[in-house]
N, C-alpha and C positions, 0 to 999 in steps of 0.2 A: 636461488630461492627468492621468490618472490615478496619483498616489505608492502606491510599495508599501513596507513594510517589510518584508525577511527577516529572521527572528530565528534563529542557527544556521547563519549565511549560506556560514561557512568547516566545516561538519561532511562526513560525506558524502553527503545526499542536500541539502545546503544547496549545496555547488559545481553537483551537477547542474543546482538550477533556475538558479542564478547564471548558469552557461555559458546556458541556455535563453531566461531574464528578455534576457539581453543582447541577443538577436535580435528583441527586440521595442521596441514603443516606451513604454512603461511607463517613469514615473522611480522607478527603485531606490536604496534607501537598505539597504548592509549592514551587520548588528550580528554580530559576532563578538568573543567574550569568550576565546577559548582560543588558547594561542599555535600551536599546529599549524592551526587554523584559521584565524587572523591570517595567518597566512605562505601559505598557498592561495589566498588574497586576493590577497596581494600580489604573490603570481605570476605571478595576473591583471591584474595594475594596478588593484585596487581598496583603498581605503581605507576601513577598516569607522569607522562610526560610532557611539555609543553612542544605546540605548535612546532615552533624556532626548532628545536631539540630534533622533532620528526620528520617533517618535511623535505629536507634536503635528500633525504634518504629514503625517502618512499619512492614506490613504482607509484600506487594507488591510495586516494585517499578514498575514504567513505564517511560520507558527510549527512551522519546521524543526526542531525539537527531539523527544527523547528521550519517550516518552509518558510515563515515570514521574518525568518536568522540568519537564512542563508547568503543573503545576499553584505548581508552587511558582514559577516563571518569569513567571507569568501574573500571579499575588498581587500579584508587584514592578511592572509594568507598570501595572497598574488604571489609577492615579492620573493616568497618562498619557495613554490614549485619549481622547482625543476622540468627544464623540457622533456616531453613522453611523459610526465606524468596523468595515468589515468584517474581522473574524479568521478565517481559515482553517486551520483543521487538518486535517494527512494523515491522518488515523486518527481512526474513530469514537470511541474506549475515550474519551480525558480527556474528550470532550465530553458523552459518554453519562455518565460515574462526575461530572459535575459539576464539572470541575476546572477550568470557564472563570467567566469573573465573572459572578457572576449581576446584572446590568443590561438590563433591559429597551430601553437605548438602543443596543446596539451589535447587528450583524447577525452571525451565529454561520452559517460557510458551510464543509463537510468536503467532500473530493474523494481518491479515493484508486486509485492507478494497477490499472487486471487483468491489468496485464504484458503483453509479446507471447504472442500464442496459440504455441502447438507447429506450430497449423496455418494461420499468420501468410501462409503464402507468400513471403516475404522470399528474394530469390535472389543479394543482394551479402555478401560473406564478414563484412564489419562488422556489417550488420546482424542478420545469422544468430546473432553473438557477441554482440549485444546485448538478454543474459538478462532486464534491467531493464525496458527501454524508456527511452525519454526522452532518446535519445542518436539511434540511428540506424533502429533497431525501431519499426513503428509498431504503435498498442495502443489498447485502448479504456480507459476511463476510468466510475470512478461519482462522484456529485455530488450533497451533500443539500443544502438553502436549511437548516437547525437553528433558527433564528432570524432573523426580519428580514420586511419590506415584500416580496412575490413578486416586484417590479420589482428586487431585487435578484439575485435569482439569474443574471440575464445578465450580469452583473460577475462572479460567481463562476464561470460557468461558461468565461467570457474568461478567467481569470486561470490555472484546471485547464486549460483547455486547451493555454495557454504553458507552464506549467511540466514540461507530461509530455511535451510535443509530441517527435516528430508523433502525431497524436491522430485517430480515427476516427470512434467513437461515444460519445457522451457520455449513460449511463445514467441519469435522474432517479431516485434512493431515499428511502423516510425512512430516519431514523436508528435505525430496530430493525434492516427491511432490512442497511442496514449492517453492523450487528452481526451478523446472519446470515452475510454474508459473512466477513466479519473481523473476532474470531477463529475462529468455529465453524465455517465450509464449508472455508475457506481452510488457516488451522493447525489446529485442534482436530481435522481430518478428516483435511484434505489431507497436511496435513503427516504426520501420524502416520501413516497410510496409507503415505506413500514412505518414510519410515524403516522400517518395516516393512518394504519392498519393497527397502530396500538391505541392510538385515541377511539379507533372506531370499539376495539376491546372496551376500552375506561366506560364508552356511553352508553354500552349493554351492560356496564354492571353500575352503572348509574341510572338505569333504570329497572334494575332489578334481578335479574340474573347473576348467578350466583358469581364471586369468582372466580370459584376453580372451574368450575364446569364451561366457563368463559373460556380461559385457556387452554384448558385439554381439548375443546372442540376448534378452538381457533388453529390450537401451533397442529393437530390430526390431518386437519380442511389444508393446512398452508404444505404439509408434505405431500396430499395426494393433488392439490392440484399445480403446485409444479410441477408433478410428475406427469398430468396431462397436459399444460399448458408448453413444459420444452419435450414433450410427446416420448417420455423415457419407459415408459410400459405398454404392451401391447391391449388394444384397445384403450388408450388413451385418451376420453371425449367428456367434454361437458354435458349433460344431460341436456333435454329441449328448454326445461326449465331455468335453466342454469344459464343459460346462452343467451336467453332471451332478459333475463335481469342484468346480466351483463353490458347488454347494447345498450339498454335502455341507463342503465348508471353511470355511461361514459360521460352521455352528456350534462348530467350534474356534479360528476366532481372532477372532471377534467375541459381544461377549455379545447376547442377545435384545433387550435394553433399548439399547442403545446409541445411539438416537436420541435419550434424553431430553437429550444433549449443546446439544439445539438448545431446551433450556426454558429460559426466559426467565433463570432464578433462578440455571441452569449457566452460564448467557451470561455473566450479571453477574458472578457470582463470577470468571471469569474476567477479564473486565474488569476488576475491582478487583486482582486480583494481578498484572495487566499494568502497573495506574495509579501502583503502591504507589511509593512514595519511596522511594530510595535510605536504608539504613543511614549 
């Protein structure tokens, strides 16, 4: 049987896998240092165990943690792992910025959720609410091997699969990949992009339009035209008028260059201000 360690066990995407790990038959062992996470546990009826305690004994750790914790969380752990043990991190950044032990012995495996689509189909009210995944939503998943023997990667990809479950497709990436998506597709883009698109909301009802009619015509507008813009319904098109306001509004709220976001060097730095240690 395969022993897992969750480190970050009681945080909150550490309960998620907890509630999840539970439904499977994996032997967990949880580490929880903070008292609101100790007590999440305990709510559960589990009893967190320290580091020292688990480690020697895991196949796999899963390192629930804070990406700008990792690194200094990781430091204290070394001394602990066992060789072949596989470490998985939800996020590309500490593994990319170097924040894991550089040891050639242990297998370095990242998985990180693509959330339920918009256009998921889900038609029970739970799952509808379930923005995350990993509870009642099901979602696809990406998966890199970082490190390690390629017969490893079917453990990691069993281990991504329990913990975001229910789960669909399980993406193969490398680890630039990765960073492609997360932070530069995902925040760098995405994100900014609907902050935009909510501020542009705030300013039509700051000048007058109503609230709600603001939003039911906004979030209406944002599902049909995803649907024509990644071309998911037949005849799929922006009207003449539509096309034409579009061209013309790139060049005021986007610069010309803007794609250089996705240069390697803009990635990094990114990643490093993601990884950066707490003051």
């Amino acid at each position: 049987m395969t022993t897992i360690t969750l480190m970050g066990a009681g945080g909150k995407m550490g309960c998620r896998i907890t509630d999840n790990l539970r439904k499977t038959e994996f032997a967990v062992r949880h580490v929880e240092t903070g008292g609101r996470g100790i007590a999440a546990l305990r709510q559960r009826g589990i009893s967190p165990v320290t580091a020292e305690e688990a480690l020697p004994y895991s196949d796999v750790v899963i390192l629930a943690l804070p990406d700008n914790r990792i690194g200094q969380v990781v430091k204290r752990l070394d001394p602990h792992l066992r060789s072949g043990t596989m470490l998985v991190a939800l996020d590309i950044a500490a593994p990319l910025a170097g924040e894991l032990p550089r040891r050639e012995d242990l297998v370095y495996f990242v998985t990180h959720p693509c959330h339920p689509s918009v256009f998921g189909g889900e038609t029970e009210p739970e799952a509808q609410l379930d923005f995350f995944g990993g509870v009642r939503a099901r979602q696809n998943i990406v998966c890199c091997l970082m490190q390690g023997p390629e017969e490893k990667y079917a453990l990691g990809e069993a281990v991504a699969r329990a913990i975001y479950a229910p789960v669909l497709n399980a993406h193969r990436c490398s680890a630039e990949h990765m960073a492609i998506l997360e932070p530069v597709l995902s925040e760098t883009v995405l994100g900014t992009c609907l902050t935009i698109v909510r501020e542009a909301m705030d300013e039509a009802v700051k000048r007058g339009v109503p609230e709600a009619a603001a939003r039911d015509f906004l979030l209406g507008h944002l599902k049909v035209e995803l649907g024509i813009v990644f071309q998911l319904f037949e005849g799929a098109t922006f009207s003449d008028g539509a096309l034409k306001a579009i061209e013309e509004a790139k060049h005021d709220l986007f610069r010309p260059d803007w794609k250089k976001v996705f240069d390697r060097e803009a990635m990094m730095q990114s990643i490093r201000n993601i990884t950066k240690p707490p003051a």
